[in-house]
C-alpha positions as CSV (number, residue, x, y, z in Angstrom):
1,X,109.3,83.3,106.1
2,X,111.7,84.8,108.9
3,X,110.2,85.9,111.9
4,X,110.6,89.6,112.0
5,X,110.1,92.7,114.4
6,X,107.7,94.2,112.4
7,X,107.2,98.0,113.5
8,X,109.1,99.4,116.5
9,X,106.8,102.9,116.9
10,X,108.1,105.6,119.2
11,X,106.5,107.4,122.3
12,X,103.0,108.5,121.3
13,X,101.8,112.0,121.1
14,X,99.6,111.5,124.5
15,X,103.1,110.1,126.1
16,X,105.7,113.0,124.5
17,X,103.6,115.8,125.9
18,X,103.1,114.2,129.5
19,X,107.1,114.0,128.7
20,X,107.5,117.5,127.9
21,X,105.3,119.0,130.0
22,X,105.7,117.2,133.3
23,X,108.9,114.9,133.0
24,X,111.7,115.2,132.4
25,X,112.1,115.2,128.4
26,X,111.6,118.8,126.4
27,X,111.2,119.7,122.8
28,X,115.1,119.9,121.9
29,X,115.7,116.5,123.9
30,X,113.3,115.2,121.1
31,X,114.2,116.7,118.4
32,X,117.8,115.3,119.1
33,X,116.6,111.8,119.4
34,X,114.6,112.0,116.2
35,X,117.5,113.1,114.4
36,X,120.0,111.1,116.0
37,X,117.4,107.8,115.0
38,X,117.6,109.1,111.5
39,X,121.4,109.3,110.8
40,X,121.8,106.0,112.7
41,X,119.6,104.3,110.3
42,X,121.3,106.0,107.2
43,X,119.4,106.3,103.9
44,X,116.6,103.7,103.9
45,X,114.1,105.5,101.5
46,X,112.0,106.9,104.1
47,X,113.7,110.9,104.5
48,X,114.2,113.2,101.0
49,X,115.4,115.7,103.3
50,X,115.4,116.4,106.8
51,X,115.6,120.0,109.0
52,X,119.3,120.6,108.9
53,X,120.3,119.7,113.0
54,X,121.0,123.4,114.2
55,X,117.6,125.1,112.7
56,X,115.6,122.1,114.5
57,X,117.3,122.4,117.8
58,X,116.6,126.4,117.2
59,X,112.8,125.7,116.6
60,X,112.9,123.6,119.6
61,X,114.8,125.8,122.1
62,X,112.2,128.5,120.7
63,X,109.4,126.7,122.1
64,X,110.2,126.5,124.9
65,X,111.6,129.6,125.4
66,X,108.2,130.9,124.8
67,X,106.0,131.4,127.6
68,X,102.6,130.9,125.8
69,X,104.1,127.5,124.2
70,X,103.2,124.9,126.5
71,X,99.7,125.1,126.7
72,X,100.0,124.1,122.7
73,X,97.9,120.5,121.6
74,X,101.3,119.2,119.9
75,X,103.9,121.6,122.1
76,X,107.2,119.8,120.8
77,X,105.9,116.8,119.2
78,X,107.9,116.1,116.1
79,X,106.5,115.1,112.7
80,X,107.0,114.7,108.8
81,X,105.5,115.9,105.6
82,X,104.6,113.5,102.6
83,X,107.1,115.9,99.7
84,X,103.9,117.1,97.4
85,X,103.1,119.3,100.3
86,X,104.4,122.5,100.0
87,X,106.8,123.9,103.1
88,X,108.3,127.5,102.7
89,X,111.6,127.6,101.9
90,X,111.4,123.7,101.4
91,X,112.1,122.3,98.0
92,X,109.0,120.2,96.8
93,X,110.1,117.0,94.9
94,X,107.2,115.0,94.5
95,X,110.1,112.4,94.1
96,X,111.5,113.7,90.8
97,X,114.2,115.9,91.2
98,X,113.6,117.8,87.7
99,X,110.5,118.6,88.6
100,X,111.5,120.1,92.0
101,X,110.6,123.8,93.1
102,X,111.1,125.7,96.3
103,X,107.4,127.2,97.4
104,X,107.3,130.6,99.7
105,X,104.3,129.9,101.4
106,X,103.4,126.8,103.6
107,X,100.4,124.3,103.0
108,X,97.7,125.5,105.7
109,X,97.3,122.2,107.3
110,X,101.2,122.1,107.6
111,X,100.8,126.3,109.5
112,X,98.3,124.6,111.8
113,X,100.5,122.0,113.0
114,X,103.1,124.4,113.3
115,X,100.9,126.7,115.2
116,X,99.7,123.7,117.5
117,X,103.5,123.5,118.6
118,X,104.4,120.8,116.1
119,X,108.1,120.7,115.1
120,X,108.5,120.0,111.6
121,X,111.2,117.5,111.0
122,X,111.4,116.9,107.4
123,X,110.5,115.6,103.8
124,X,108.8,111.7,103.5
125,X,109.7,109.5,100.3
126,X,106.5,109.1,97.8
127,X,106.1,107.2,94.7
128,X,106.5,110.0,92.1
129,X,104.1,112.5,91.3
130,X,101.7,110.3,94.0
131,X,101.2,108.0,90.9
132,X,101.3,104.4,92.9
133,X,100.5,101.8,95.9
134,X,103.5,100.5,96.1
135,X,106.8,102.7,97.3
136,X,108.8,101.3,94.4
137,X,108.3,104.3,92.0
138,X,111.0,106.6,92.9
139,X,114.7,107.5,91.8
140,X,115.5,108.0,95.3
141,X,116.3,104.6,97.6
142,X,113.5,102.6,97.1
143,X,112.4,101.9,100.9
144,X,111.1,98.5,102.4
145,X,108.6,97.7,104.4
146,X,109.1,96.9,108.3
147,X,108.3,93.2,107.8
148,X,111.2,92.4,106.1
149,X,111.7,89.5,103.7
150,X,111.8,92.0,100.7
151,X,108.3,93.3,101.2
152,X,107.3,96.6,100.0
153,X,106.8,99.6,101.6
154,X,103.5,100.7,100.0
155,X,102.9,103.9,98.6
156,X,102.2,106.3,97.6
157,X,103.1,107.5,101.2
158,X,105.8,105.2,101.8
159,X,107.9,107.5,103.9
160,X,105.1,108.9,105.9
161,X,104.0,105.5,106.9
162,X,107.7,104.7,107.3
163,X,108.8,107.5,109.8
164,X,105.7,106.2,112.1
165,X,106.5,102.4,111.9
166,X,110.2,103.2,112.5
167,X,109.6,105.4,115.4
168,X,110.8,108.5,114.0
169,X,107.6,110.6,114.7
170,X,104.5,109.8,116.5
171,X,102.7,111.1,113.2
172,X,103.2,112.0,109.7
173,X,101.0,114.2,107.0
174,X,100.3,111.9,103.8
175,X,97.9,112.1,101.3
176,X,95.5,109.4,99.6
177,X,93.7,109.5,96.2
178,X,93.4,105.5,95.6
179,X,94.7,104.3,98.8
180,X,98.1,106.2,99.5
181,X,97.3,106.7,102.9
182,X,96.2,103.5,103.9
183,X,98.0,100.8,101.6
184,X,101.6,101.6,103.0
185,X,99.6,102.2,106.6
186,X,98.5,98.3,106.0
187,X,102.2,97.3,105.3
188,X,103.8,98.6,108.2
189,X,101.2,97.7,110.9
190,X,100.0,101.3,111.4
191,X,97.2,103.1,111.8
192,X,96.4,105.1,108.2
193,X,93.4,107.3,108.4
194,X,91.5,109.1,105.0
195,X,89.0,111.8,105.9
196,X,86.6,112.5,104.0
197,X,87.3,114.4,101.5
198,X,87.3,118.5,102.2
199,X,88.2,118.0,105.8
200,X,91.6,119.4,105.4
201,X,92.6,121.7,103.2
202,X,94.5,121.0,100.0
203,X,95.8,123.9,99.2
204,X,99.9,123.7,99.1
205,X,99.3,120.1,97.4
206,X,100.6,120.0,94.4
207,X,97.2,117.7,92.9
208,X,97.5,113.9,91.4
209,X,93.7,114.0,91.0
210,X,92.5,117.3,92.0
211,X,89.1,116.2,92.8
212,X,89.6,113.1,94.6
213,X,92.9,114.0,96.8
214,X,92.9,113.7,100.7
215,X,95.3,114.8,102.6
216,X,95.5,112.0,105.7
217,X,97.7,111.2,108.9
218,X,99.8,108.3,109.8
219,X,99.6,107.1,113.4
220,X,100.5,104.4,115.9
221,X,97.3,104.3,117.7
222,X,93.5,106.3,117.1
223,X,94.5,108.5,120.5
224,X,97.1,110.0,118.7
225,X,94.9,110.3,115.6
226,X,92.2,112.3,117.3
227,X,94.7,114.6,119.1
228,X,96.5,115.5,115.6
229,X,93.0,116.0,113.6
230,X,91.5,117.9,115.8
231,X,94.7,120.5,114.3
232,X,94.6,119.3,110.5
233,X,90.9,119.5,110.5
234,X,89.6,122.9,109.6
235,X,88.0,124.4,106.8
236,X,89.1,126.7,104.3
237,X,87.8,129.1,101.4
238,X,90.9,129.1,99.4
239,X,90.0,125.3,98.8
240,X,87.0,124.7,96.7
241,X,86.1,121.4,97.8
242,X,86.6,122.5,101.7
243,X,83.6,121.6,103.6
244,X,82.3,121.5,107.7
245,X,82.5,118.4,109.7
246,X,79.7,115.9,109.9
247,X,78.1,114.8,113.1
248,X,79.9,113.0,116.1
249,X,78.9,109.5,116.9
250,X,75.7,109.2,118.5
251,X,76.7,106.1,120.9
252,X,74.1,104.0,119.4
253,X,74.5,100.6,117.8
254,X,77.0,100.3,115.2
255,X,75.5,98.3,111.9
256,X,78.5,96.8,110.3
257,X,78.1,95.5,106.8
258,X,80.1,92.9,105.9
259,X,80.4,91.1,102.4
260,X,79.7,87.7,101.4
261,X,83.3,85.8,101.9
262,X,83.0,84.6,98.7
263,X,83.3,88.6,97.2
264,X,86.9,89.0,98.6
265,X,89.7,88.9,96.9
266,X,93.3,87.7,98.3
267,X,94.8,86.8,95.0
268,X,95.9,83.5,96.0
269,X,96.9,84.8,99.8
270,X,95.5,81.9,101.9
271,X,97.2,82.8,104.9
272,X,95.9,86.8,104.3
273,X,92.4,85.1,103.5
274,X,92.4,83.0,107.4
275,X,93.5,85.8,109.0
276,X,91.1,88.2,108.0
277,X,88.0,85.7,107.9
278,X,89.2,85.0,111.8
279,X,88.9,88.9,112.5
280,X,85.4,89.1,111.0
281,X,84.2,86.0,113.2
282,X,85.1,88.6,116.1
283,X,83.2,90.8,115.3
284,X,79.8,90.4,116.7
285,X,81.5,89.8,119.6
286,X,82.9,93.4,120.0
287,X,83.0,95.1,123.1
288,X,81.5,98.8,122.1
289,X,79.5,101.1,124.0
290,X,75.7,100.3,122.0
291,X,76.9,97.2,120.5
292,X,77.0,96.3,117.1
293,X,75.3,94.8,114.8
294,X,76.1,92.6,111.7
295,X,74.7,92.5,107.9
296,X,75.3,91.4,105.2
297,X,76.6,93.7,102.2
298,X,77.0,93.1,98.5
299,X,80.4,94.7,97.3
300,X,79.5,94.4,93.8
301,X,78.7,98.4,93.5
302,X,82.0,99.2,95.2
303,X,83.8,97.4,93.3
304,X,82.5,98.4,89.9
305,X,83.3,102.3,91.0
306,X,87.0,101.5,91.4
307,X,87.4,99.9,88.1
308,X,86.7,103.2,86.7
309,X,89.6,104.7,88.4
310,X,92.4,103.6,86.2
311,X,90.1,102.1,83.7
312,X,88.5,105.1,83.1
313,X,89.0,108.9,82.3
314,X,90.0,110.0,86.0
315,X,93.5,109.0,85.2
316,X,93.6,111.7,82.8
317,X,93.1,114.4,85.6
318,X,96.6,113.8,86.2
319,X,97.5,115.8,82.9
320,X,96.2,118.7,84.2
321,X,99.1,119.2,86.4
322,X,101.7,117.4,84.8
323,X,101.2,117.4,81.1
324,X,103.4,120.1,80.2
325,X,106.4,118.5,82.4
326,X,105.5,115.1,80.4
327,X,105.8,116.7,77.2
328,X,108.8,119.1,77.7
329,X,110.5,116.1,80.0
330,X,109.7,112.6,79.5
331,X,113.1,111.1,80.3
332,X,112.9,113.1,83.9
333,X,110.0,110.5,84.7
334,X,110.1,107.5,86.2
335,X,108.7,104.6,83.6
336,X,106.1,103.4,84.8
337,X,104.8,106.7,85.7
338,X,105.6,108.4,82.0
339,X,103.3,105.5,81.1
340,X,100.7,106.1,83.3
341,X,100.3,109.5,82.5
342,X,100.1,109.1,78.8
343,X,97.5,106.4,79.0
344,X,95.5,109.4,80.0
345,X,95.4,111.1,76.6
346,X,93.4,108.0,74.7
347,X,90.3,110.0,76.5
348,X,87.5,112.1,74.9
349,X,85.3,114.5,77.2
350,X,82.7,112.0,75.9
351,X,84.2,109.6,77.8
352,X,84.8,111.3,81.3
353,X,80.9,112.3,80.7
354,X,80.1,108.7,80.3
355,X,82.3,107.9,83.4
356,X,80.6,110.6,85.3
357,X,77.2,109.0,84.8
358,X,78.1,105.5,85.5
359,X,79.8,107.2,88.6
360,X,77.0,108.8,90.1
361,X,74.0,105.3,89.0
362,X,77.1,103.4,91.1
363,X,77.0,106.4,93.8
364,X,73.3,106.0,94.0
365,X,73.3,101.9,94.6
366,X,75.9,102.4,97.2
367,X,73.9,105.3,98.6
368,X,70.7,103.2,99.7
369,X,73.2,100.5,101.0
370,X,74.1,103.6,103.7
371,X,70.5,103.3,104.5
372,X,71.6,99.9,105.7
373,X,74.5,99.9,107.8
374,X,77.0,102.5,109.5
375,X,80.7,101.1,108.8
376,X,81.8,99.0,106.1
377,X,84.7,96.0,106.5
378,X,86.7,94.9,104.4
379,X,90.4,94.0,104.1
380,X,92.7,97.0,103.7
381,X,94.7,94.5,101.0
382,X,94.3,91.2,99.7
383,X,97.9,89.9,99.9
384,X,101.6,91.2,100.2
385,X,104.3,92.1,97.9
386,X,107.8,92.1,97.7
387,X,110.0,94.4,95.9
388,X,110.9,91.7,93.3
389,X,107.4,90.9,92.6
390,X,106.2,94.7,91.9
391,X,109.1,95.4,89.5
392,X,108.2,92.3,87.7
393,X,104.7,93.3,87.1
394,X,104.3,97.0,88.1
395,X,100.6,97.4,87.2
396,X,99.1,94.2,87.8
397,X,100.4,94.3,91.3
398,X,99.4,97.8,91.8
399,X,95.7,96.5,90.6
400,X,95.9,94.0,93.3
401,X,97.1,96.3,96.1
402,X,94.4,99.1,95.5
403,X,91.2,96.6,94.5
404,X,89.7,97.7,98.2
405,X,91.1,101.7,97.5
406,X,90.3,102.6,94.4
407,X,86.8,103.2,95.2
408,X,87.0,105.1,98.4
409,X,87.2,108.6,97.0
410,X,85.4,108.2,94.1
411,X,82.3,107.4,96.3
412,X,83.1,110.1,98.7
413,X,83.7,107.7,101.6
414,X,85.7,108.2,104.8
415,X,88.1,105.3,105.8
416,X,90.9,103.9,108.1
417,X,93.6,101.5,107.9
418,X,94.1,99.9,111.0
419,X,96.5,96.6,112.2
420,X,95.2,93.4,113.1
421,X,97.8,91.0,114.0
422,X,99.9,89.2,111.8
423,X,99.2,86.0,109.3
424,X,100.1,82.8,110.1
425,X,103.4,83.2,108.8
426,X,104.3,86.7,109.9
427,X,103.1,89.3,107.4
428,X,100.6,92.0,108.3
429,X,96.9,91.5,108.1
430,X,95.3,95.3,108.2
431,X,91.6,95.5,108.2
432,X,89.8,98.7,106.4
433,X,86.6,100.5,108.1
434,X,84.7,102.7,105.3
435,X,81.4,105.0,106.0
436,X,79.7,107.1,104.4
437,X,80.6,110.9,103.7
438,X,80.9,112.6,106.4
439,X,80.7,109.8,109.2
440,X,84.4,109.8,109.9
441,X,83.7,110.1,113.8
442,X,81.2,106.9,113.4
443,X,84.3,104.9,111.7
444,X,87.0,106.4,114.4
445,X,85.0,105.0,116.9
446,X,84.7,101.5,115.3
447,X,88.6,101.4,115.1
448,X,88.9,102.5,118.6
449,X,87.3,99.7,120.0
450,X,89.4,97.2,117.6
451,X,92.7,98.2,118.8
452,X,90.8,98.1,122.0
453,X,91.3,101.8,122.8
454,X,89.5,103.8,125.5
455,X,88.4,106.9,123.1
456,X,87.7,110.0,125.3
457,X,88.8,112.5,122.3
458,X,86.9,112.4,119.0
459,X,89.0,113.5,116.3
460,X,86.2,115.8,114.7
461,X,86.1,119.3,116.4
462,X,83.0,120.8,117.4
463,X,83.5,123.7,115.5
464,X,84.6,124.4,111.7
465,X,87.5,126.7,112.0
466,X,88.6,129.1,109.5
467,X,92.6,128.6,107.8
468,X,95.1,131.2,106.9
469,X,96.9,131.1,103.8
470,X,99.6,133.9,104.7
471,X,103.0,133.6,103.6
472,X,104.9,132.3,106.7
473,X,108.6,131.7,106.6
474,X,110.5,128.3,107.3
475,X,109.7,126.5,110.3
C-alpha cells in the first residue's frame, strides 16, 4: 500500500487555551483558521453544515469581549456536533435530508460546552439514522478515512472522528450504541472514548437504541479528553438513564485481562493480527504508577452478548423512533438502512423477553470475570476496509468491524479507542480498553499510560452536577 500521512491533528485543547490566554492567538483568530481549513479542503464528507463565517466570528469576538470569559475550561476552543444532536436553530439531519427538522432548544451536553466557552463550529457527517460502522451510509459525500488507499472512514461518527484527525477541532461530540464512537476513532488514529452509559445526558439525541446510546468525545490525546469531560459529564433528571460518577482510580495495580490469542478475530488481517499481538507483549512491561498485572480472560461471554445485538430483538428498538418515517417514507432511506430497520419487525415481545434473559445469564458470567481483573484488551477492530469492499458486502463487513463493539453497551461497560502505531504496511492498528460500569477513570488511566501521557486531570468530576434543559437560542 502507499505510504500515507495518516492524521495531521490540530493544536490541542491544553495548547489553544495557553494560546488564547497567554499568547498571542484569540478565539476569532481560531475560529478563522478552522474555517478557513474547512473551505480549503472543500466537501470531503466530514461537515453537513458549518456556522455561517460572520455568526462564528460574532460568537468569538463575544468571548472575548466578555470580562468573565477567560477564566472558562474551553474559553475559545472550537468543536463539532455528530447531526442527531439537536442545536437550536440548527437543522437536525441524522444524514437524511427528508427526515430533517429544525429543534428550538439545545442538547444539554451541547449548553455545557457552550457555557464552558466552547465555540460551536458546526454539523459532523454520520451514517444515517446512526444505523452503521462504517461512514458509507449516507446521501451526502461519503467521506474517507485519513489513511488513504480507499479506506473507510468508519461510522457511525465518521465526521466527528474526521474533524479531529483532520485538525479541524481539538474535539468533537459523537455518539456510540455498537461502536460509533470508537470504530471510526480506530480508523483515523484517534483517540474515541464511550462513557459509561448515563454519564452524559441524552436528551437532544434523537435515539438509534434508546437504551443503549452513549453520547462520547473524539480527541487527539486523553489530556484533552479529561479537560472536555469534565464539561459533558454531568447528570440530569430529564434523562431517565442519567446516573452519578463512579469512583476515581485508586493508584493501585491495574489487573488487565487479556484473552487467549487464539479467541481474536482479524478476519484474515495478518498484518492487523502482528501488530496487535506485539502491543499485548508490552504490556506487562508498562510503566504505570502501581504496576499492572496480567490474566488471562475467556471472551467467549462477550462475545455471545454482541451476537444478540443485530441478531436479536434490540434492533427493533430502532422502530420506536423511526417506524412511522419507514412506513410513510421508505424511498427517503438509504438501502441498506430501510433494510435494517424492517428486519426489526420479524420480532415478538416473546422474543426481546428471551433476549433479555440470555442478556442478563451473559451479564452475570461477565460480572464475576470483573471480580478478576480491572481493564479488558482487546483490538478496537480486527482488520480494515475500503470503500469498495463495504459497498460490496454492507453487512458482512459491518459484522466484522463491530465484532469487539457490539457488546460494550449491552453489558453496560465503559471503553476507549485509542492509537497504537501502524501495521506493517501502513494501516492503523487501534487497541480497545473496556471496564466494568462505572470504572471509566480506572480505563482513562490505563490509556494514559499507553500513549505515554502524564495524566494530572482525571476526566471524572468530583461532584455530579445538575443540567439545565432551558430553551437557549443559537450559539
Amino acid at each position: 500500500m502507499t505510504k500515507v500521512a495518516g492524521p495531521t491533528t490540530g493544536p490541542t485543547v491544553a495548547e489553544i487555551l495557553d494560546s488564547h490566554l497567554h499568547g498571542s492567538g484569540s478565539p476569532t483568530r481560531t475560529a478563522r483558521a478552522v474555517l478557513d481549513a474547512i473551505e480549503a479542503r472543500g466537501d470531503d464528507g466530514t461537515w453537513l453544515s458549518t456556522v455561517p463565517r460572520d455568526e462564528l466570528l460574532a460568537a468569538a469576538a463575544d468571548l472575548e469581549d466578555r470580562s468573565d470569559t477567560r477564566d472558562l475550561p474551553l474559553y475559545g476552543v472550537p468543536f463539532g456536533v455528530k447531526d442527531s444532536i439537536d442545536v437550536a436553530g440548527v437543522p437536525t439531519t441524522l444524514s437524511c435530508p427528508a427526515y430533517a427538522y429544525v429543534p428550538d432548544t439545545t442538547a444539554p451536553v451541547v449548553q455545557r460546552l457552550l457555557d464552558a466557552g466552547a465555540l460551536y463550529v458546526g454539523k459532523t457527517n454520520l451514517d444515517q439514522f446512526a444505523t452503521g460502522l462504517n461512514g458509507t451510509r449516507t446521501p451526502f459525500t461519503i467521506p474517507r478515512g485519513v489513511f488513504g488507499n480507499g479506506m473507510i472512514s468508519g461510522g457511525s461518527s465518521s465526521g466527528s472522528a474526521l474533524a479531529v484527525a483532520r485538525g479541524d477541532v481539538p474535539f468533537a461530540v459523537a455518539t456510540d450504541t455498537a461502536g460509533s464512537g470508537r470504530v471510526p476513532a480506530a480508523l483515523n488514529g484517534i483517540v474515541g472514548y464511550k462513557p459509561s452509559r448515563g454519564l452524559i445526558s441524552t436528551v437532544g439525541l434523537v435515539p438509534a437504541c434508546k437504551s443503549l446510546d452513549c453520547i462520547t468525545a473524539m480527541t487527539s490525546t486523553i489530556d484533552d479528553m479529561d479537560r472536555v469531560m469534565d464539561v459533558m459529564i454531568g447528570r440530569d433528571d430529564a434523562d431517565p438513564w442519567s446516573r452519578d460518577p463512579g469512583p476515581r482510580h485508586s493508584g493501585d495495580t491495574l489487573t488487565i485481562g487479556l484473552p487467549a490469542p487464539d479467541e481474536l478475530e482479524f478476519f484474515g488481517d495478518e498484518a492487523m493480527r502482528e501488530a496487535h499481538l506485539s502491543f499485548r507483549a508490552r504490556l506487562s512491561h508498562l510503566a504505570v504508577p502501581g504496576g499492572v498485572e496480567i490474566v488471562d480472560v475467556s471472551l467467549t461471554p462477550f462475545l455471545a452478548a454482541g451476537e444478540l445485538l443485530y441478531s436479536g430483538p434490540w434492533v427493533a428498538e430502532r422502530l420506536v423512533e423511526f417506524a412511522r418515517f419507514l412506513a410513510e417514507r421508505p424511498d427517503d432511506i438509504h438501502p441498506v438502512v430501510r433494510d435494517i430497520l424492517r428486519s426489526g419487525e420479524k420480532y415478538s415481545a416473546v422474543d426481546a423477553f428471551s433476549a433479555l434473559q440470555r442478556l442478563q445469564e451473559l451479564r452475570a458470567e461477565v460480572g464475576r470475570l470483573w471480580q478478576q481483573m480491572d481493564v479488558l484488551v482487546v483490538p478496537t477492530i480486527g482488520r480494515t476496509f475500503t470503500v469498495d469492499e463495504v459497498l460490496a458486502e454492507p453487512i458482512a463487513v459491518n459484522t466484522m468491524l463491530g465484532h469487539y463493539t457490539h457488546f460494550g453497551n449491552l453489558l453496560d461497560l465503559t471503553g476507549v479507542a485509542i492509537p497504537q502505531g501502524l501495521t506493517a504496511d501502513g494501516r492503523p492498528h487501534s487497541a480497545m480498553l473496556l471496564g466494568n460500569a462505572l470504572t471509566d477513570d480506572a480505563v482513562l488511566h490505563l490509556a494514559a499510560a499507553l500513549l505515554d501521557e502524564p495524566r494530572s486531570r482525571p476526566a471524572i468530576p468530583d461532584r455530579s452536577s445538575r443540567t439545565s434543559t432551558a430553551t437557549v437560542s443559537h450559539p
